[in-house]
C-alpha positions as CSV (number, residue, x, y, z in Angstrom):
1,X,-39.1,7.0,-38.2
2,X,-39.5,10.2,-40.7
3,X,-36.8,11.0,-43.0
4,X,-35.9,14.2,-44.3
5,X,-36.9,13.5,-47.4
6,X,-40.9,13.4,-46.0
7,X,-40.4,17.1,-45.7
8,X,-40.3,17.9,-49.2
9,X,-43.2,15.4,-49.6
10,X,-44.9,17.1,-47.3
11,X,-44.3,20.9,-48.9
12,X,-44.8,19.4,-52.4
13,X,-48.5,18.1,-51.5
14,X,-49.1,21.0,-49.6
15,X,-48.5,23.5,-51.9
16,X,-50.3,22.0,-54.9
17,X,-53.1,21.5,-52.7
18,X,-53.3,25.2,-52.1
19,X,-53.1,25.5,-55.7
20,X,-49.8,26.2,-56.7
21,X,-48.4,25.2,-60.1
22,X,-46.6,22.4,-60.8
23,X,-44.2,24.0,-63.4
24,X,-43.5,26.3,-60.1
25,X,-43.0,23.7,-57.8
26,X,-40.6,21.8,-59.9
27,X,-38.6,24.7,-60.6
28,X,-38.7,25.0,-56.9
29,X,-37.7,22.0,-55.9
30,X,-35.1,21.9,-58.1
31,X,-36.4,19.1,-61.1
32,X,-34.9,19.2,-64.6
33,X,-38.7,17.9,-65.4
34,X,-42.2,18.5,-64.4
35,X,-42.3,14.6,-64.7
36,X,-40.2,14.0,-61.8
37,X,-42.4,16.6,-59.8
38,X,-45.2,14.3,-61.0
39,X,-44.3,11.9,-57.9
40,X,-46.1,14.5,-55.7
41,X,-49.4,14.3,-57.5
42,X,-50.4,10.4,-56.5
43,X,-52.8,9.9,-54.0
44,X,-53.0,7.1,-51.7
45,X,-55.9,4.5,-52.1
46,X,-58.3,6.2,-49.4
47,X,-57.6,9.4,-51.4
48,X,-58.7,8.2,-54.7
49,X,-61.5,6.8,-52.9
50,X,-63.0,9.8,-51.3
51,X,-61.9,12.4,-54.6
52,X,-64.4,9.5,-56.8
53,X,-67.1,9.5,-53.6
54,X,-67.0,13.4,-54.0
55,X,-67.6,13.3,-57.5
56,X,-69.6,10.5,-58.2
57,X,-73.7,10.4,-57.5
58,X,-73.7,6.6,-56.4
């Protein structure tokens, strides 16, 4: 099942992976605080796996 609410998850992650600022995006979404926009910068496990694989020689 999707809720609604996947759709602003969806635009959030979207749009800072384009490169948009998170200052914009909260104001956007309509956040008192960048630290509740925050929410849409975590990655899931396999994510943090292949951004260290990317950066890190093994």
């Amino acid at each position: 099942m999707v809720h609604p609410h996947a759709f602003r998850h969806l635009f959030a992650r979207r749009f800072l992976a384009a490169g948009g600022d998170i200052a914009l995006l909260a104001d956007l979404m309509g956040h008192s605080s960048v630290e509740t926009t925050r929410v849409y910068l975590r990655r899931t496990a396999g994510e943090q796996r292949d951004e260290v694989n990317r950066i890190v020689s093994w």
